[in-house]
VMD Tcl script that draws the C-alpha trace (Angstrom):
set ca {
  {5.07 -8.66 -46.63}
  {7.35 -6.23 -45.82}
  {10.86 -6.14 -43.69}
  {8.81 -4.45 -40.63}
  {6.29 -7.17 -40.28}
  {8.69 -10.11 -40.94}
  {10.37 -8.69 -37.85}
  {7.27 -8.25 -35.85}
  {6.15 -12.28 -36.94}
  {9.43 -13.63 -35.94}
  {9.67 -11.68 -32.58}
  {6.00 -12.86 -31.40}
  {7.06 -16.24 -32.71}
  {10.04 -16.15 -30.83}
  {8.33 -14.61 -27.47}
  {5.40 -17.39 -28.15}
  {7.99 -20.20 -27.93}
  {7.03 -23.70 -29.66}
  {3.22 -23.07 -28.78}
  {1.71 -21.68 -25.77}
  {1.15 -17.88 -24.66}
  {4.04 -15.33 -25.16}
  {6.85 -16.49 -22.15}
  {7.62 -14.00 -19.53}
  {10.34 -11.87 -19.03}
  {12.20 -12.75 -15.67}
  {11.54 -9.22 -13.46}
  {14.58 -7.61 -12.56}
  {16.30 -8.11 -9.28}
  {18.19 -10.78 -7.66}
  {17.20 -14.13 -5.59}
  {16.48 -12.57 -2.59}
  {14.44 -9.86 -3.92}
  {12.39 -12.57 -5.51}
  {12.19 -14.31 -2.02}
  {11.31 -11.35 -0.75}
  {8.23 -10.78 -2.84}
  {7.20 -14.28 -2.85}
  {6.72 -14.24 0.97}
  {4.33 -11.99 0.47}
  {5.13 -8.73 2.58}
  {1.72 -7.10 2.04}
  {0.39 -9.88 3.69}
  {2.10 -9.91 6.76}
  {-0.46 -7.22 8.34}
  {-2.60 -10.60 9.04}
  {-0.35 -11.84 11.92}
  {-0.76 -8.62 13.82}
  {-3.52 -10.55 15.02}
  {-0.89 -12.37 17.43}
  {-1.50 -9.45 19.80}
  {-5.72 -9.89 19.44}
  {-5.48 -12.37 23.02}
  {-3.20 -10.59 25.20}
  {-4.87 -7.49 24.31}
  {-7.75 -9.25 25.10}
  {-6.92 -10.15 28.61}
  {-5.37 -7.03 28.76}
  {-1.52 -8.53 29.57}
  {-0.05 -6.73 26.68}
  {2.05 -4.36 27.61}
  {4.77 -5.92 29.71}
  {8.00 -6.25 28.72}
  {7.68 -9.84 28.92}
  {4.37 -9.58 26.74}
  {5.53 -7.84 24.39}
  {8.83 -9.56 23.70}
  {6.96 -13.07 23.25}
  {3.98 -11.62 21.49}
  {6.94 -10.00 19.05}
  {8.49 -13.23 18.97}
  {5.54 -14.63 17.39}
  {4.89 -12.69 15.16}
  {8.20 -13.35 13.20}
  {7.51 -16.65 13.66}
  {4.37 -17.01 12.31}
  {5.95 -14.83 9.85}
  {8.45 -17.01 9.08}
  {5.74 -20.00 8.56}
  {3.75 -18.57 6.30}
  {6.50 -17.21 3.99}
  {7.93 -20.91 4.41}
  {3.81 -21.89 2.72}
  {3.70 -18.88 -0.19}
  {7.64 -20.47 -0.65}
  {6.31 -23.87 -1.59}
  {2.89 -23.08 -2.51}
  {4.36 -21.26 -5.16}
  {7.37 -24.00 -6.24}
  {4.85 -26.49 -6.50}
  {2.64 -24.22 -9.14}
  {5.21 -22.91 -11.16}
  {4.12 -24.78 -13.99}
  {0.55 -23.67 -13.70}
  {1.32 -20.34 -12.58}
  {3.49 -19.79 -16.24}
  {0.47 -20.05 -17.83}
  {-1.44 -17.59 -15.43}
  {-2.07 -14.05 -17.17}
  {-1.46 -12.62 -13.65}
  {0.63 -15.44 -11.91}
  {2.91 -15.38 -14.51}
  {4.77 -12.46 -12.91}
  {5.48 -14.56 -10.05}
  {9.04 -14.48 -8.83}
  {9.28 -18.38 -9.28}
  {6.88 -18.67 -11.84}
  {8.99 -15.94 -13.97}
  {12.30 -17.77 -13.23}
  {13.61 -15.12 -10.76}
  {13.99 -17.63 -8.34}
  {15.13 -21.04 -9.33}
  {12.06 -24.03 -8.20}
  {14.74 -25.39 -5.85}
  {15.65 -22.60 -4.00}
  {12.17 -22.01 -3.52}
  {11.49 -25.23 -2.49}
  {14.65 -24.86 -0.08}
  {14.20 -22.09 1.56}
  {10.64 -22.82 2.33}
  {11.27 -26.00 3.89}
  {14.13 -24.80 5.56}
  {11.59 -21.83 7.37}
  {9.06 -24.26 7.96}
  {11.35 -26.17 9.97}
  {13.29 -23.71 11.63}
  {10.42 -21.71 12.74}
  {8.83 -24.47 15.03}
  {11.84 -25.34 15.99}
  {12.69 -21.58 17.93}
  {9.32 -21.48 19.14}
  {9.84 -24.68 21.12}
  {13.52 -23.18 22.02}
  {12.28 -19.96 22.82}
  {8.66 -20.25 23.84}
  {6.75 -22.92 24.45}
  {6.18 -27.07 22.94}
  {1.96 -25.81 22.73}
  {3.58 -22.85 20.34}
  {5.35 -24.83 18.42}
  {2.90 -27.62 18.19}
  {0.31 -24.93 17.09}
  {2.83 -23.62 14.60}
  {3.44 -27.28 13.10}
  {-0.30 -27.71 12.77}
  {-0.55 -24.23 10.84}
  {1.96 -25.25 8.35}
  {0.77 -29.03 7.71}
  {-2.89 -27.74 7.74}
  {-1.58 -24.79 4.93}
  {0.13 -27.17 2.81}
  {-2.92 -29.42 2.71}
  {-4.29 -26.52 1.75}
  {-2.62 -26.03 -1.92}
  {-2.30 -30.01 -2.31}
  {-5.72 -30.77 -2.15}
  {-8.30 -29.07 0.56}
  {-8.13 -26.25 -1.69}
  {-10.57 -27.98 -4.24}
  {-12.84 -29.28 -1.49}
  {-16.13 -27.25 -1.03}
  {-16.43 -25.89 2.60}
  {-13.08 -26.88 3.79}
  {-11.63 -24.05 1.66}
  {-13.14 -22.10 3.83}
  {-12.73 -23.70 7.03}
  {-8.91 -24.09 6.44}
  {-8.55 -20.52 6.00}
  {-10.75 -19.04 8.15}
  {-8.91 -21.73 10.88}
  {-5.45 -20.26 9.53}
  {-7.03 -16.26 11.12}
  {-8.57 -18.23 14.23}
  {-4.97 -19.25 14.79}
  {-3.31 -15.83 14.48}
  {-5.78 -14.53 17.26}
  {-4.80 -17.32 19.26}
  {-1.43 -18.12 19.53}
  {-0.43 -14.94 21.27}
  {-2.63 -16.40 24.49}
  {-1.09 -19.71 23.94}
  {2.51 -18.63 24.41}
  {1.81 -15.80 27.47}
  {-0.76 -18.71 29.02}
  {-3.65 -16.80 28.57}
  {-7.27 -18.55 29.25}
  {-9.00 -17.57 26.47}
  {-12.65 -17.39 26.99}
  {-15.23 -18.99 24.96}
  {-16.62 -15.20 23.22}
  {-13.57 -14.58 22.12}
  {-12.98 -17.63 20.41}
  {-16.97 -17.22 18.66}
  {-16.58 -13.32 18.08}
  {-12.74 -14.39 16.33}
  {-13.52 -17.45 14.28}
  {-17.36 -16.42 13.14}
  {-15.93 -12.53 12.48}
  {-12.99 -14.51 9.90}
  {-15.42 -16.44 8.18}
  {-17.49 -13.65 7.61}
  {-14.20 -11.53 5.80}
  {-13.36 -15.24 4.17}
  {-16.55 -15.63 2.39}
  {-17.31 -12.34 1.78}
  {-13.94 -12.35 -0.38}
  {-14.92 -15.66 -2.19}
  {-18.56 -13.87 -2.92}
  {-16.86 -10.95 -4.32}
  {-14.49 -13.04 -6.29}
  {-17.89 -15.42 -7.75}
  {-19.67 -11.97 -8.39}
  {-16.54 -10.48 -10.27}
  {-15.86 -13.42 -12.44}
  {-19.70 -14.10 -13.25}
  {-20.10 -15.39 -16.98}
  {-15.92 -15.03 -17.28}
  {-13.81 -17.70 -18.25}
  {-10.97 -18.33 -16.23}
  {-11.70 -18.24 -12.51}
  {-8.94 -17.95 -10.41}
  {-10.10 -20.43 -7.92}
  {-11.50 -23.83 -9.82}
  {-14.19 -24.02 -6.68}
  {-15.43 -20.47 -7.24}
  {-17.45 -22.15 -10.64}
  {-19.01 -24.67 -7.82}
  {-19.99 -22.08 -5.32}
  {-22.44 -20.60 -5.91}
  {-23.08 -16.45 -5.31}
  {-26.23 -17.28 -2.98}
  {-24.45 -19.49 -1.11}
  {-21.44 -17.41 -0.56}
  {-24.08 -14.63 0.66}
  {-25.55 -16.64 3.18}
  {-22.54 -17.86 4.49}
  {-21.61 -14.22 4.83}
  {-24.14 -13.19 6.35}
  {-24.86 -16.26 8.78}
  {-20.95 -15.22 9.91}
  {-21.55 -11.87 10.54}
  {-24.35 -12.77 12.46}
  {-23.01 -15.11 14.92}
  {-20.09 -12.48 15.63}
  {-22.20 -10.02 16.42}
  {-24.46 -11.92 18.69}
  {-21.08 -13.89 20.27}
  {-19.84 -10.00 20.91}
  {-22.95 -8.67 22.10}
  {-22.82 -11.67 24.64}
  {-19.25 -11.21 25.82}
  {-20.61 -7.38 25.98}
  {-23.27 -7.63 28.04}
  {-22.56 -10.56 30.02}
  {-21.91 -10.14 33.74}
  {-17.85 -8.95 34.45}
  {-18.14 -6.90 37.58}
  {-19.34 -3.65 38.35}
  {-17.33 -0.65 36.69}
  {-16.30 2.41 38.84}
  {-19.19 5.08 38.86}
  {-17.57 7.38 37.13}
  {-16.61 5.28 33.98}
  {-18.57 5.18 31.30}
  {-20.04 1.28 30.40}
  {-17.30 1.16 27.80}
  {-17.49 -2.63 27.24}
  {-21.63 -1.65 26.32}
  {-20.79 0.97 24.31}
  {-18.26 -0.84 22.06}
  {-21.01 -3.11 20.53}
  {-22.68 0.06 18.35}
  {-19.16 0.42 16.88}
  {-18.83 -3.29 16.37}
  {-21.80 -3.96 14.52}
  {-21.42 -0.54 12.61}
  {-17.99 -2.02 11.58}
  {-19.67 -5.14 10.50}
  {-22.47 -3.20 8.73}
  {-19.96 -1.04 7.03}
  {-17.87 -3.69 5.60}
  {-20.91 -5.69 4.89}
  {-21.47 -2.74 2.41}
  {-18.82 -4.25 0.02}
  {-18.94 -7.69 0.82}
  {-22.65 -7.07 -0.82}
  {-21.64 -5.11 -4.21}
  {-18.79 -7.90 -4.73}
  {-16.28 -5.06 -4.09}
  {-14.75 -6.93 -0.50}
  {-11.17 -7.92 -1.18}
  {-8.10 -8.47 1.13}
  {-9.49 -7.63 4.46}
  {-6.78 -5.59 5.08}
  {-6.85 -3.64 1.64}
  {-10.60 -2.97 2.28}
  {-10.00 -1.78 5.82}
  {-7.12 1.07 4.61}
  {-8.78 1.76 1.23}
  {-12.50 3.01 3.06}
  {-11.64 5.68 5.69}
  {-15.31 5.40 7.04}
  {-14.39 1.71 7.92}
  {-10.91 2.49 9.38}
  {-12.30 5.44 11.55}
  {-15.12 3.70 12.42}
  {-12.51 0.21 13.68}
  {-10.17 3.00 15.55}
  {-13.44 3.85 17.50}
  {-13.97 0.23 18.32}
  {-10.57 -0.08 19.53}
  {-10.19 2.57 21.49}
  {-13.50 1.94 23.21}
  {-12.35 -1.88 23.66}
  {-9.27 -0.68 25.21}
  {-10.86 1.20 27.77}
  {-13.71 -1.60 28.23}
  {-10.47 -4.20 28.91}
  {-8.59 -1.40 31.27}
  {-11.65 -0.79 33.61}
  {-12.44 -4.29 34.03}
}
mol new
graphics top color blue
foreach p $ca { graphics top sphere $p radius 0.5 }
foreach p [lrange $ca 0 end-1] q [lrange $ca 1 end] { graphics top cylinder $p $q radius 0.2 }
display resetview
């Protein structure tokens, strides 16, 4: 054997460790940095769904709207940093052995379990604590019960058929709703349906892509995704989309008051954009292709155009009624 490859043994051997897949290198970059990433920027875009109720009732652009509804949004921020924090201490271990995970800032050693486990539990109590300083006790209480529901969440309801996907499509219903809760919004019964039902429909059509993609694969990233099963990840898709677009079409065409003459029945008119946003994403969600909502909403400029449509149309429906 020659110099070259006794090198090349002993270097594996040494990246290998006692026994195990080759260890990671920590990324470069400080603590903070590491914090950073682990709080999962990218996935903040989810809690600009604090503004879905006021925009709803159309009370969002007050000052006083908009300072609360920015408010929560950091602190809902702040919460579910304060989960990825600890969701992420608590599966170090596992994560080390991950072939993706492993390039977790915790999981690589960039950020020490402790401070991890610190800083988390130091956001998830600060964070409830301002919103009952600064907003309201139904704020914080709602921001309490989004943390303890989360945490259950990687503990255990993770591994429980269904209540996966309850628990997160509950975690978007409470985005949409919290922005009401703290301007004292009455939040009408439609909205609620059209919200919830319209999650569910992005939740499972992410776990059906995921079962598609990792069909006859070892190694699924989620243990439940080897219980589900494709066809029932399909119907729950489609039973969700659906019930949001009948819930919409209600809240569409239900009696509000007459518009002026000279508008256009913009709250009418915002269904066939609805349910052609629904159709269009139900495009992926059926080749397996339908990852983070938000990644499958910027990555398809069909669907993007097609939800700026919807918007603007449900702006106008909210302003002329």
């Amino acid at each position: 054997m020659t110099e070259t490859a006794h090198l090349g043994r002993a270097t594996l051997l040494e990246q290998r460790g006692p026994s195990g897949p080759p260890r990671t290198t920590p990324p470069r970059g400080g603590v903070l940095s590491g914090l950073l990433k682990t709080a999962r920027p990218k996935q903040w875009v989810k809690n600009v769904l604090v503004v879905a109720a006021p925009a709803a009732a159309g009370q969002l652009f007050s000052r006083h709207a908009l300072t609360q509804v920015a408010l929560v949004f950091a602190l809902f921020t702040a919460c579910s940093a304060a989960v990825y924090l600890v969701n992420d201490a608590r599966d170090a271990a596992a994560d080390r052995a991950h072939p993706t995970k492993c390039r977790r800032p915790v999981a690589a050693g960039q950020v020490p379990v402790r401070v991890a486990y610190a800083v988390g539990g130091a956001l998830g109590v600060l964070a409830p604590a301002l919103a009952l300083r600064l907003t309201s006790p139904a704020v914080a209480a709602l921001l309490t019960a989004y943390i303890g529901m989360q945490l259950a969440y990687c503990v255990s309801l993770k591994h429980v058929l269904v209540v996966d996907l309850v628990v997160v499509t509950t975690g978007f219903l409470m985005r949409a709703v919290i922005g009401g809760v703290a301007l004292g919004i009455p939040l009408s019964r439609w909205f609620l349906i059209t919200t919830g039902f319209g999650a569910l429909f992005m939740v499972a059509a992410k776990r059906y892509s995921e079962a598609v993609q990792m069909a006859g694969k070892a190694g699924a990233t989620r243990a439940l995704l080897t219980e589900y099963t494709s066809g029932y990840l399909r119907f729950v898709w489609q039973l969700a989309a659906g019930v949001a677009v009948l819930a919409y079409c209600m809240w569409a065409l239900g009696e509000g008051g007459v518009p002026h003459a000279s508008v256009l029945p913009w709250r009418q008119l915002s269904v066939i954009a609805f349910i052609l946003a629904i159709l269009r994403y139900a495009v992926f969600a059926d080749r397996g292709t339908a990852g983070e909502p938000e990644e499958v909403v910027l990555r398809d400029r069909a669907l993007a155009l097609i939800g700026l449509v919807w918007l603007a149309m449900y702006g106008l429906a909210v302003a002329n009624w």
